[in-house]
TORDRENKOL-953178 format. One line per 4 residues: number of its first residue (from 0); their letters; for each residue x, y, z of N, C-alpha, C. Coordinates in steps of 0.1 Angstrom, whole numbers. Layout:
<rs>
NUM> A> X,Y,Z,X,Y,Z,X,Y,Z  ...
</rs>
This chain:
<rs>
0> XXXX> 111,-112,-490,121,-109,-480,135,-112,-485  144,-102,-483,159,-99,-490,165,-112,-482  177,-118,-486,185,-130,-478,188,-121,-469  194,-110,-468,204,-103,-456,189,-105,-443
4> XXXX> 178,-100,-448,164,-101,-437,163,-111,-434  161,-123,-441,162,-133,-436,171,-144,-422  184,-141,-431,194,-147,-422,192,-134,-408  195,-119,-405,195,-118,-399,182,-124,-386
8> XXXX> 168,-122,-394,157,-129,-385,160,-145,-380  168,-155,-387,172,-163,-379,184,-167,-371  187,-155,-369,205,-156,-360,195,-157,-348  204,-164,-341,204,-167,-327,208,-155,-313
12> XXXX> 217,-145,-322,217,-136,-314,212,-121,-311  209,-119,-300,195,-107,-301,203,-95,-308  198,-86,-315,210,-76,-326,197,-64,-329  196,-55,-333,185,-45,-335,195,-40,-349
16> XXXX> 187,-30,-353,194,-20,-363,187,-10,-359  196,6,-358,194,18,-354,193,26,-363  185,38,-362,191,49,-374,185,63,-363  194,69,-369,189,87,-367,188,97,-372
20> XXXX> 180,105,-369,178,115,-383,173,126,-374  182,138,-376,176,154,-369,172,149,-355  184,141,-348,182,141,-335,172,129,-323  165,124,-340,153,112,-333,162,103,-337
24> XXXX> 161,92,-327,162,79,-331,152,66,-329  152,60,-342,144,48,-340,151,34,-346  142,23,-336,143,9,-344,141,10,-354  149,8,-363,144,1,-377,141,-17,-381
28> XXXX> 149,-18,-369,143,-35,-372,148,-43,-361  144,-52,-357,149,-62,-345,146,-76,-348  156,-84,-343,154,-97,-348,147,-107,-338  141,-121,-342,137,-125,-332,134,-129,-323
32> XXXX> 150,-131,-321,160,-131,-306,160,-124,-295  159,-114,-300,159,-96,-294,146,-99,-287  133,-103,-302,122,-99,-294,115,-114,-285  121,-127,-283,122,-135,-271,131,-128,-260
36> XXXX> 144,-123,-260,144,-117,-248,140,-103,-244  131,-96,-246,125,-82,-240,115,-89,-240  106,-102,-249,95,-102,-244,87,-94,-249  86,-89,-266,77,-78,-271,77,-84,-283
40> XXXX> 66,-81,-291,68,-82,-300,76,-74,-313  84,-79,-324,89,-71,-333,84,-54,-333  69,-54,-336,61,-39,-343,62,-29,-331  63,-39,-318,60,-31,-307,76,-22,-306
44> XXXX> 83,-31,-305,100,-28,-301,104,-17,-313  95,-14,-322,100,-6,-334,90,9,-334  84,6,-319,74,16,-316,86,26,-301  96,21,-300,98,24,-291,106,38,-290
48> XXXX> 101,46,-278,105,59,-280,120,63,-279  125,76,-287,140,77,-285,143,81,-274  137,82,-267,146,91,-255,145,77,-245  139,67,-249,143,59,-240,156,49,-244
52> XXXX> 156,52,-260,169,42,-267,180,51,-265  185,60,-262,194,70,-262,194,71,-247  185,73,-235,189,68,-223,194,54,-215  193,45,-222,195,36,-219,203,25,-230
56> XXXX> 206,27,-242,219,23,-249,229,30,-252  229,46,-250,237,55,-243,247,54,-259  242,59,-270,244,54,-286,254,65,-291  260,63,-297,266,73,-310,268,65,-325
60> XXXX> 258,64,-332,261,60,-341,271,61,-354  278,69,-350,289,73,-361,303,63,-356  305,61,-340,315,51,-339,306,35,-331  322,30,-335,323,19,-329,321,12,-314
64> XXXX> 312,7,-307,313,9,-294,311,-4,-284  315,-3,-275,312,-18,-267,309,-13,-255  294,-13,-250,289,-10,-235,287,-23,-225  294,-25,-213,289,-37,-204,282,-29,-199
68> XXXX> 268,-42,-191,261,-36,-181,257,-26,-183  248,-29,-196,236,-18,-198,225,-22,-194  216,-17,-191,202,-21,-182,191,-15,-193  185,-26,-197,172,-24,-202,161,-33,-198
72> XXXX> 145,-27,-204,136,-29,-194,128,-46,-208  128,-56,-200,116,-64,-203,99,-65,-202  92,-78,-204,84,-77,-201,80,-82,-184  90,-87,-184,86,-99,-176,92,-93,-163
76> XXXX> 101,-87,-165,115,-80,-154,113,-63,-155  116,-59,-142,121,-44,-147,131,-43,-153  143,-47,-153,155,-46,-159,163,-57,-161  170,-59,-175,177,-68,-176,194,-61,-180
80> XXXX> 201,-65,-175,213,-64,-175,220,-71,-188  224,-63,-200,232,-68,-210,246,-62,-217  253,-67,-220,262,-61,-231,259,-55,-245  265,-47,-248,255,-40,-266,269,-39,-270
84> XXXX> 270,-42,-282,284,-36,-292,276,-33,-302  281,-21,-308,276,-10,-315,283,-8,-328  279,-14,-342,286,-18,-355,281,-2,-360  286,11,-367,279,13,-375,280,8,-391
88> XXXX> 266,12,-398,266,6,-412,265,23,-416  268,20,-432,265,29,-439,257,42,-442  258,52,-440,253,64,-439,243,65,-455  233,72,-450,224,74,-464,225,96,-463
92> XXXX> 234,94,-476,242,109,-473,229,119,-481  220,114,-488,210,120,-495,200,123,-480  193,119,-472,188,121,-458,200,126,-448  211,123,-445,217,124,-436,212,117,-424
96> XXXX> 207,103,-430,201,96,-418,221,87,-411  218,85,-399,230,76,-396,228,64,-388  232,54,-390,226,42,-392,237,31,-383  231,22,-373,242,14,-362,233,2,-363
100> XXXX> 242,-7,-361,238,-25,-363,238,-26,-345  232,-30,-339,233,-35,-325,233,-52,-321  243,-55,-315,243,-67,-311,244,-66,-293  234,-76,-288,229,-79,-278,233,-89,-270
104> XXXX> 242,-90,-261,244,-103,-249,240,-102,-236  227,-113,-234,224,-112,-224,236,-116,-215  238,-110,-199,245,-107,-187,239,-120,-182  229,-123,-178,218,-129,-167,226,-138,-163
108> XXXX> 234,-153,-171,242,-164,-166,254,-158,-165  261,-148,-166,275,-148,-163,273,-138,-146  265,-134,-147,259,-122,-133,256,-136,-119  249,-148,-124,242,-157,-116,257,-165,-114
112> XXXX> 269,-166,-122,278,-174,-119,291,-166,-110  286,-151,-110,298,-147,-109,289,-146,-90  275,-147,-86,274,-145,-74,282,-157,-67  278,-168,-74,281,-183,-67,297,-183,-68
116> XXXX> 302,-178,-73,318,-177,-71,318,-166,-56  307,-161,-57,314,-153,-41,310,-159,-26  297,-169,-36,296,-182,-21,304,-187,-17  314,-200,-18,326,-204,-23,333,-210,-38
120> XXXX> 342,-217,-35,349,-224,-44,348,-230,-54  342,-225,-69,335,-229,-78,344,-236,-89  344,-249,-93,355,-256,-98,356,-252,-114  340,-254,-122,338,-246,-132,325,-238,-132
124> XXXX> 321,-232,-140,310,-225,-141,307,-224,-159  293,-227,-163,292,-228,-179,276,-220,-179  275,-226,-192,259,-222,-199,257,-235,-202  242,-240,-207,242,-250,-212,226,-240,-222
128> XXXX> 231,-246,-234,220,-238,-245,209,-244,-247  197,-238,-257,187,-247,-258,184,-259,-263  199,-261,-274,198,-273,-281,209,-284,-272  210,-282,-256,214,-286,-245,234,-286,-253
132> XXXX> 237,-279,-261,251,-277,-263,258,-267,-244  269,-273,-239,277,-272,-233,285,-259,-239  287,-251,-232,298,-234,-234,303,-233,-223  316,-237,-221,323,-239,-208,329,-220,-205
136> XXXX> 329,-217,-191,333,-205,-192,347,-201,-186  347,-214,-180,360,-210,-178,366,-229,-179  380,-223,-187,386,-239,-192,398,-249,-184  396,-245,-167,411,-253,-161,402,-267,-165
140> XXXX> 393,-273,-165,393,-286,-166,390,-292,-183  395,-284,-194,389,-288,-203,397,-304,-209  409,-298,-208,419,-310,-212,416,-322,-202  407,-323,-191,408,-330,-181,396,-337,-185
144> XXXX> 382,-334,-190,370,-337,-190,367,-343,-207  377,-338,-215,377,-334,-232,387,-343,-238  384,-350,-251,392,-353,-257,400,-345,-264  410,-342,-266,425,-335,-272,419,-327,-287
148> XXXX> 406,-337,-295,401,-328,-308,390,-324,-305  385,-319,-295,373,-314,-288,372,-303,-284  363,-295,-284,355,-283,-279,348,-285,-275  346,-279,-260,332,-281,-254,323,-277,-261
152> XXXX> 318,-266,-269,307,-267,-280,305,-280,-289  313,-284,-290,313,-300,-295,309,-311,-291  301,-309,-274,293,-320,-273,283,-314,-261  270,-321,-263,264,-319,-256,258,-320,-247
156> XXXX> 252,-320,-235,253,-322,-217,246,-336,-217  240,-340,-231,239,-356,-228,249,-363,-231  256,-361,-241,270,-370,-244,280,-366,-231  278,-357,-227,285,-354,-211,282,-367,-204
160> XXXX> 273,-367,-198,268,-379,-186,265,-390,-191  270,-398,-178,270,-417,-181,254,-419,-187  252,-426,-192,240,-431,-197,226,-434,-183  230,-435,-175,219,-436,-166,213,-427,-158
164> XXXX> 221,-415,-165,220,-401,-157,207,-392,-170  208,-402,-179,204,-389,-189,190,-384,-189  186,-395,-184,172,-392,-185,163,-383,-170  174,-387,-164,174,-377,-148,176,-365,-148
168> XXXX> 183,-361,-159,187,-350,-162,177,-341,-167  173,-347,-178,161,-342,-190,145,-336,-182  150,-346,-169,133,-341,-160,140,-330,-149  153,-332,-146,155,-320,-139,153,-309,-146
172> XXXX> 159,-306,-155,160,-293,-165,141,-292,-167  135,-298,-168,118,-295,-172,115,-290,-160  116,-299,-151,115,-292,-130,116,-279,-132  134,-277,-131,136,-260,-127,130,-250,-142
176> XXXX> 125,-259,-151,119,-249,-157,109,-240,-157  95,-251,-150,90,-247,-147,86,-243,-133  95,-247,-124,100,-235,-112,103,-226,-112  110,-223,-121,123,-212,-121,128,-210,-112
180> XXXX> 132,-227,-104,144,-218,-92,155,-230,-95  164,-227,-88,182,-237,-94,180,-247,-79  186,-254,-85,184,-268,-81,199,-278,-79  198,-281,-68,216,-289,-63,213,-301,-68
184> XXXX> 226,-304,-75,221,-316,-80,237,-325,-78  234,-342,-82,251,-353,-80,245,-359,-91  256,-359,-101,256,-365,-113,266,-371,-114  268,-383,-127,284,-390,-128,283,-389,-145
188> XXXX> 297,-387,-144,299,-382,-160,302,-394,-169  300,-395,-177,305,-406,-188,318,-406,-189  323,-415,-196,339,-417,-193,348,-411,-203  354,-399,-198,357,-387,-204,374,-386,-205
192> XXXX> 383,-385,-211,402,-386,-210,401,-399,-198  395,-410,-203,398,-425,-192,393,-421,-179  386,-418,-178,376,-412,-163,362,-409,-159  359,-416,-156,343,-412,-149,340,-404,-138
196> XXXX> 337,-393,-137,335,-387,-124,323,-384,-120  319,-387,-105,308,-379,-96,308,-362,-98  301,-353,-104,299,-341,-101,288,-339,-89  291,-326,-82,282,-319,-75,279,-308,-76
200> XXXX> 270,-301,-83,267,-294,-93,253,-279,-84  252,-274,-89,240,-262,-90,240,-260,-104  224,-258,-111,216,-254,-123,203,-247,-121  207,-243,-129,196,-224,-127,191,-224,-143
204> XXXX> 180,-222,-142,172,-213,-160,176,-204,-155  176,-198,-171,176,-186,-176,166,-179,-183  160,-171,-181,146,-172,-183,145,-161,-194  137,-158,-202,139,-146,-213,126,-141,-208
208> XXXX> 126,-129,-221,114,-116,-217,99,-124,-214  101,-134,-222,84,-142,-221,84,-153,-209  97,-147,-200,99,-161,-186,96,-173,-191  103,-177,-202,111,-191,-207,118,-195,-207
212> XXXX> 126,-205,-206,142,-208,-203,144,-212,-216  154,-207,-224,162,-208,-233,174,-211,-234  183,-215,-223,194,-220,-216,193,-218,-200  200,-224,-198,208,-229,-181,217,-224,-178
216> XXXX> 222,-224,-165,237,-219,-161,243,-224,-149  249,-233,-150,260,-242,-140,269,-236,-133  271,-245,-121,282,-241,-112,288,-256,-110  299,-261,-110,304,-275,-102,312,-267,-92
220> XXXX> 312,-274,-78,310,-271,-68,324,-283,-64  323,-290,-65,333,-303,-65,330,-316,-73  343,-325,-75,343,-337,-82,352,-346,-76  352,-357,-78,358,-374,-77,357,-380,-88
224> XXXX> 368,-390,-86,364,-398,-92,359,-412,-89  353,-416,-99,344,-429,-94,350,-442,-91  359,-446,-98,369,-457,-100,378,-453,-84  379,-464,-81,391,-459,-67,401,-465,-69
228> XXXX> 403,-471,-86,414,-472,-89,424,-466,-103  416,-453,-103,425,-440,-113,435,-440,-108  441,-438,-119,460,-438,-120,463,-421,-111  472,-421,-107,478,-409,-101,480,-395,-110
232> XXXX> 480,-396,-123,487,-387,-130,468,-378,-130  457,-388,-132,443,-378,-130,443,-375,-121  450,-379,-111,441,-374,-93,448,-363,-92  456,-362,-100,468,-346,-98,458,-342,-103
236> XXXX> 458,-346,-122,452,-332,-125,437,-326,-121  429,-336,-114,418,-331,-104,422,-323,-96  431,-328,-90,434,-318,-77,436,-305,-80  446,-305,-89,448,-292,-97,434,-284,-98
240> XXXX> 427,-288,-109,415,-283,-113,408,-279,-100  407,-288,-91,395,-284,-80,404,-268,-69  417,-269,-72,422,-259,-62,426,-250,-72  424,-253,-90,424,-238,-99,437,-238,-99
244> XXXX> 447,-243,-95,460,-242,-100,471,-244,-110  478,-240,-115,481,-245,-133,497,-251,-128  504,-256,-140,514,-260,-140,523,-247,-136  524,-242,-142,531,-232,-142,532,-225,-122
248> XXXX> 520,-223,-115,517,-220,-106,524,-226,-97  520,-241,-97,523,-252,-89,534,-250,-85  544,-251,-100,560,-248,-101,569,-237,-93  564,-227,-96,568,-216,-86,564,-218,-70
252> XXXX> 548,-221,-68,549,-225,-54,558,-236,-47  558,-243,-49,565,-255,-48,582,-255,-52  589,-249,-61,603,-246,-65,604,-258,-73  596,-270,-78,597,-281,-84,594,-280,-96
256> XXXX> 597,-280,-107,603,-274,-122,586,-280,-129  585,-274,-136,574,-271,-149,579,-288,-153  588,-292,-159,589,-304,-168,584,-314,-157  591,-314,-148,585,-325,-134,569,-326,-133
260> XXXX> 566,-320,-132,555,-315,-125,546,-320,-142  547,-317,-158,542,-322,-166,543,-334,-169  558,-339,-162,555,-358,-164,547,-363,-154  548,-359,-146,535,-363,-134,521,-364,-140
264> XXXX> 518,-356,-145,508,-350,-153,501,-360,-162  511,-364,-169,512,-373,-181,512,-383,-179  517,-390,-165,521,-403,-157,532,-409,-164  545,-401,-169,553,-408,-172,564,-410,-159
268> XXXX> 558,-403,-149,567,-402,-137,555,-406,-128  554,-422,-127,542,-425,-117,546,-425,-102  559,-428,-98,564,-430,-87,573,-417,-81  572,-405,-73,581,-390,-76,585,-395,-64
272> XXXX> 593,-387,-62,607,-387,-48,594,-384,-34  600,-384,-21,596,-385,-15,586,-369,-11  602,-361,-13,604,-344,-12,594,-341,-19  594,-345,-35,585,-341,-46,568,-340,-43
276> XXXX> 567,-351,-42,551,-354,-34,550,-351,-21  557,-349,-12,553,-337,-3,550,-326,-5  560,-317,-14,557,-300,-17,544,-300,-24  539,-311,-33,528,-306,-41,519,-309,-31
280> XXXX> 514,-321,-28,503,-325,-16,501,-315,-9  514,-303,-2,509,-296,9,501,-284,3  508,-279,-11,503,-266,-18,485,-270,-22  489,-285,-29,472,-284,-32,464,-289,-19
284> XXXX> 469,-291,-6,462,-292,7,453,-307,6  461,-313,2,454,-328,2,469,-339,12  462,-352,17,474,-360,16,484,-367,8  495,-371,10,506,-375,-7,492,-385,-11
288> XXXX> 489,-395,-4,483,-408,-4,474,-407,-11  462,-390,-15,454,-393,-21,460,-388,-31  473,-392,-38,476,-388,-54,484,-404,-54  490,-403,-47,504,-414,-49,499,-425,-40
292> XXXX> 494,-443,-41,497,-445,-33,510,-448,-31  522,-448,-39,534,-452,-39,542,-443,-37  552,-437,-35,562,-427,-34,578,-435,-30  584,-424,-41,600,-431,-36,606,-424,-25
296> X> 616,-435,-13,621,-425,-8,634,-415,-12
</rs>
């Protein structure tokens, strides 16, 4: 087996290779990824007929292409909902065969996060992978939860949570696994930019072609902090985070300048004018008291 065969058979992400010739098109190869999420095996997926690969990846292999929300069929599911982008490779000009690299992202967790954002008020929403690595999907609280040389890919949903959580965790994720249904859950985080927080959370598998969960998919729902004695400059930036609001936002709601509003932030301004902490308290709909107990008049 060639290194290019190799490495592609151990990428992580589901990818096929296409070719055509006089109108047929077939698999020429699929990786192992591919064949965990359809749920088939390799020989089988390379059996599969063109009129179904050309109705349903909707191909031109001569360009470049990016389809959302393509629907193809599993084993386990009638249809699974994915993204394809469409590389072509090199043409073999002696056959006139024409030849496309397919890369595959499964939809399933960003489709399950984007419902619960229409329940309500979803503070973040992520993935969590099989080697339990964290992929934040959306970043208002990264700077809040993360140290300054950190990527959420950078740590994992155990170095996430306080130590007495971790093992509570490890049996929930086995539970909804072998349920397959998502599960509400209160967790408290390890102590993250000087902060420990209560999450209140929903987690969901994600289940592939062989209905195994190969990652998870989160919602936080709301947060606190644990300490009832955090400094003012995090209870902002909570607040912020929990009502999705940025600096910049704040500023214009409020008419109270971007620099203000960042030393707040920073707690180099722990004590703000009276006016000051009014306008923001009312925009992010909390009282002054739960940011400031102090305020100038």
């Amino acid at each position: 087996m060639s290194i290019h065969k190799q490495l592609f058979q151990l990428l992580d992400q589901p990818m096929l290779i296409l070719s055509q010739q006089d109108g047929i098109v077939k698999i020429e190869d699929a990786n192992e990824a591919y064949s965990l999420l359809v749920g088939e095996t390799i020989d089988n997926i390379k059996l599969t007929k063109s009129s179904f690969i050309t109705d349903n990846y909707y191909i031109d292999l001569t360009r470049r292409l990016i389809k959302s929300e393509v629907t193809i069929a599993t084993r386990s599911s009638e249809a699974l909902t994915v993204r394809i982008e469409q590389i072509p490779l090199s043409n073999d000009h002696k056959s006139n065969k024409k030849r496309a690299f397919i890369i595959v992202q499964d939809l399933t967790a960003n489709l399950w996060i984007n419902k619960q954002l229409e329940k309500g008020k979803v503070i973040l929403g992520g993935i969590i992978d099989k080697h339990l690595h964290i992929r934040f999907l959306r970043d208002m609280m990264t700077s809040l939860l993360l140290e300054p040389d950190h990527s959420p890919n950078d740590i994992s949903l155990l170095q996430f949570l306080a130590e007495h959580e971790r093992q509570h965790v490890l049996s929930i994720m086995e539970a909804i696994s072998n349920t397959t249904q998502e599960q509400n859950i209160t967790l408290h985080t390890s102590k993250l930019s000087g902060v420990q927080l209560e999450l209140e959370l929903t987690i969901t598998p994600i289940l592939n072609g062989y209905n195994q969960s190969n990652e998870f998919a989160f919602v936080i729902w709301d947060l606190r902090p644990i300490d009832a004695e955090t400094d003012s400059a995090m209870k902002l930036k909570i607040w912020m985070a929990k009502r999705d609001i940025s600096t910049g936002q704040l500023s214009i709601a409020t008419g109270i300048s971007q620099q203000t509003i960042s030393k707040l932030r920073n707690g180099k301004i722990e004590k703000p004018q009276r006016l000051t902490a009014e306008l923001i308290a009312s925009e992010l709909q909390v009282d002054v008291h739960d940011i400031w107990p102090v305020i100038r008049k």
